[in-house]
N, C-alpha and C positions, 0 to 999 in steps of 0.2 A: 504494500500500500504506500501512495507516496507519502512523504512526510513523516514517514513512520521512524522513529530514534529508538533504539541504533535501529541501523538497517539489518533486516533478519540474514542476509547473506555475512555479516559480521559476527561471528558467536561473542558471546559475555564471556565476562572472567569465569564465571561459575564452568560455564560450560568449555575453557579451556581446562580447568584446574581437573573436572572430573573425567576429559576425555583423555587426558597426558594416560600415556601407557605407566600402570602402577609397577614396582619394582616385587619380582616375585620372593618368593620367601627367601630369604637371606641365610637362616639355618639349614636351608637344605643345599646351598649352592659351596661349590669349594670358593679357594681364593679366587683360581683362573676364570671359571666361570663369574663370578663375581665381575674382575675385570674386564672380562668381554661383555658384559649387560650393561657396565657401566659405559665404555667404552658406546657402544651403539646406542644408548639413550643420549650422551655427547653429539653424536653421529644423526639423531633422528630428527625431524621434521619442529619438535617441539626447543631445541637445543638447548639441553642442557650443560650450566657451566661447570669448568671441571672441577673447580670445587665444590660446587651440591652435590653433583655426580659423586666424587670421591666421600664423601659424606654421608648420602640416601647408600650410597653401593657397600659402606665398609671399608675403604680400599686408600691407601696411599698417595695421594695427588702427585706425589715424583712418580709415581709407576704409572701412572694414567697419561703423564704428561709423557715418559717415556712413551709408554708404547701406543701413543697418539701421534706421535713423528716415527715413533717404531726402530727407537735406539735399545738397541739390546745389550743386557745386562752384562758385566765381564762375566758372569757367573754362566751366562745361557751362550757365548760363545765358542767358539771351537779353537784352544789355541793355532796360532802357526807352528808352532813349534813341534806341534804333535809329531809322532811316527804313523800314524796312523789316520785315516778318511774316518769321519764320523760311524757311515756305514759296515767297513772292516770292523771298527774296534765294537760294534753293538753284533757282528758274528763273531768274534773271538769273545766276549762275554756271553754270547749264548751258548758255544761250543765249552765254556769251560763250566756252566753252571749245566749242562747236558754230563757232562764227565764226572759232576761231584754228585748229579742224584744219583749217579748208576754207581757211588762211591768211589770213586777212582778220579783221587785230586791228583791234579795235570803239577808236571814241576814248573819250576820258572826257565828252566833251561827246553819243556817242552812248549811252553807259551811262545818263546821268543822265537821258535820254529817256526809256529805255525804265522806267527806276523811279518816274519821275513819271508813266509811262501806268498803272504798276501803282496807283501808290499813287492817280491818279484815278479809275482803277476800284474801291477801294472808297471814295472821297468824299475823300480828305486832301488836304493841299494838298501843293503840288510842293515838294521839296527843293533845297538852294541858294537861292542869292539869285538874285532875281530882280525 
């Protein structure tokens, strides 16, 4: 109708506040979960700032603000330094946690084998002295 205040195509406050997406139960989510809900509410249409988000979600504003630019922790990096690819070193911990259920703990001199076969098979050279 003309002249009508507000115009019905404008929602009220009321009616943003109860349509914002409510934050689901809190006890039942881990940290990361947590962070990615918080994360997407940041992210959604209503945008929420990172500190109520860090606040309504539970969660660290340096971690939200991290992983909103998506700078990852020294902690979740992969040294360079490694001898080994990510993916190698999660199959030589599966083959050695394979070897201790069937009770038969691998030595460190048969560990260092089997990662020097990895690391031959893509060209490097063997780790350790030798």
């Amino acid at each position: 109708m003309l002249g009508e205040w507000p115009p019905s195509s404008t929602p009220t406050a009321f009616e943003l506040h109860t349509s914002m997406s409510q934050p689901p139960d809190l006890e039942q989510l881990s940290k990361k979960e947590r962070i990615k809900a918080a994360l997407q509410a940041i992210k959604s249409p209503e945008k929420l700032s990172l500190q109520h988000a860090a606040t309504t979600y539970k969660v660290s504003r340096t971690t939200l603000r991290r992983q909103r630019v998506r700078k990852m922790s020294p902690r979740d990096t992969h040294p360079k330094s490694s001898s080994l690819q990510k993916i190698e070193e999660a199959a030589l911990k599966h083959y050695i946690k394979k070897l201790d259920a069937q009770e038969f703990a691998p030595t460190l001199r048969s560990v260092e084998d089997i990662a020097n076969q990895l690391r031959a098979a893509r060209g490097d050279k063997p780790v350790g002295p030798r």
